[in-house]
N, C-alpha and C positions, 0 to 999 in steps of 0.2 A: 938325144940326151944321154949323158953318161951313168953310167949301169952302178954307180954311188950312189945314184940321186932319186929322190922318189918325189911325188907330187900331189896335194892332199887337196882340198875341198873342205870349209869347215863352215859352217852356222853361227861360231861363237869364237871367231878369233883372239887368240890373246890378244892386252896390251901392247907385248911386250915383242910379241912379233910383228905388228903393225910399226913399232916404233921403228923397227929395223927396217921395215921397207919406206917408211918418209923418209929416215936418213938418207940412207941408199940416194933417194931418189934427191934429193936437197943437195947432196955432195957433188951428185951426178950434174944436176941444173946450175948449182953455184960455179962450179969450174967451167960451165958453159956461156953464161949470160950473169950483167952486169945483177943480181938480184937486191942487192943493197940501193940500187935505184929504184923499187917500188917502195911505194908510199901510202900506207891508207889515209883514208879520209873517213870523215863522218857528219853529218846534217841530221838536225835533232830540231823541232819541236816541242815547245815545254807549254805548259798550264803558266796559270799565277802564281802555282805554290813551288812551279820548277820541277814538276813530274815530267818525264818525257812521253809524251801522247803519240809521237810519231817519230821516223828514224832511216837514215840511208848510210849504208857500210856501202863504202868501194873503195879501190884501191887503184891509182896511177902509176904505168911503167910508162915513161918518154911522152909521146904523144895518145897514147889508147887508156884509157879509160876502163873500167869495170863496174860496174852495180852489181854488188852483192847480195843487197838484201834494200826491199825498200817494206818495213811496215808502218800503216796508221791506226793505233786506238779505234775499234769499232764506232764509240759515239763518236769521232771526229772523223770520218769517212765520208765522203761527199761535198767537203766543205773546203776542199784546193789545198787542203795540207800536204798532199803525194804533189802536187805540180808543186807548188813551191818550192818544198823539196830538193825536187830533181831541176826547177828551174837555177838554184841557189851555186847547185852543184856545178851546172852547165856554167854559169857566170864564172865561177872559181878557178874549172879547169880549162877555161877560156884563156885564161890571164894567165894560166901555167903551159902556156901552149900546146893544149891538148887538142886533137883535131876530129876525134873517133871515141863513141861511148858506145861498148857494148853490154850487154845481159840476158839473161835467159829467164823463159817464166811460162808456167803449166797453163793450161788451159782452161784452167777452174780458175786461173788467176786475171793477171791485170795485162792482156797481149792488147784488147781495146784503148786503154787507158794511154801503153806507150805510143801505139799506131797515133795516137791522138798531141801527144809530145815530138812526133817525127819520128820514129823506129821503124823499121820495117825489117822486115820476115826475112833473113836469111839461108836458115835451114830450118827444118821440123824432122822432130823426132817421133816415130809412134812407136806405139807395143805396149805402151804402160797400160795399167787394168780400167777396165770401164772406159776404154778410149778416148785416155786424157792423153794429149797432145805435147812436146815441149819444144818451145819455140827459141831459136836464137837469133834477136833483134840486135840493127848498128842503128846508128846515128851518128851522119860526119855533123860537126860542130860549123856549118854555114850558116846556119839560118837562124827564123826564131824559135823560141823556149816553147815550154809546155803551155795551153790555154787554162 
C-alpha cells in the first residue's frame, strides 16, 4: 500500500463515505454487466380493506432469480400465504424464462419451509452468535411449486 494512504476501522461510518464506495462499486459493475437488465418484482398479499399481510421482494437478471425478502403478518402465518407467494412467483418467472431461484435465510428462520418448496442447501455459513446458521438455497424451475 502506498505510504499516502492510511486505513481506518469505524463503528459509525458516514453517509457520505459509504455513498462513495456504492458508487465506486455501481460504476465498476455497470461497465461490467448488462445491470439495466435486472428487474424487481414484488408479490403482495392484501386483507379486504387492502392492507398488505404478507410480501416477496426479488429481483430477476436473465434466467436467475432472487428472493429478497419473503414476510407474512404473524396472524396469517401458517395458513399457505408464504407458499403462495413463492408459488405466484415461480408461475411468473416461469413465463419470463427463468430457470434458477435463489435466497438465503438464517436458521431461526424458514430453511424448512423452502426445503419443503424444493430448495436445497447449497452452502452454510456459521460464526454468527448463538449458533445461528445462514443458509444459501437454489431452486432449478423443473418441477412443482411450493405445497
Amino acid at each position: 500500500m502506498s505510504e499516502d494512504l492510511h486505513c481506518e476501522l469505524t463503528n459509525d461510518p458516514a453517509p457520505a463515505d459509504l455513498e462513495v464506495v456504492d458508487a465506486g462499486l455501481h460504476a465498476y459493475n455497470v461497465a461490467a454487466a448488462d445491470l439495466d437488465a435486472v428487474h424487481r418484482l414484488g408479490c403482495f398479499a392484501r386483507d379486504n380493506d387492502g392492507r398488505v399481510v404478507g410480501g416477496l421482494r426479488a429481483r430477476i437478471w436473465g434466467a436467475a432469480v432472487e428472493v429478497q425478502q419473503l414476510w407474512v403478518d404473524e396472524a396469517q402465518r401458517r395458513r399457505g400465504v408464504a407458499a403462495r407467494l413463492m408459488q405466484l412467483l415461480e408461475d411468473a418467472v416461469r413465463a419470463r424464462g427463468a430457470t434458477m431461484i435463489y435466497l438465503d435465510t438464517f436458521s431461526f428462520q424458514a430453511r424448512g419451509f423452502y426445503e419443503r418448496c424444493g430448495y436445497g442447501v447449497v452452502a452454510t455459513l456459521e460464526g454468527f452468535p448463538g449458533g445461528i446458521a445462514k443458509y444459501l438455497m437454489v431452486k432449478r424451475l423443473v418441477g412443482t411449486g411450493c405445497p
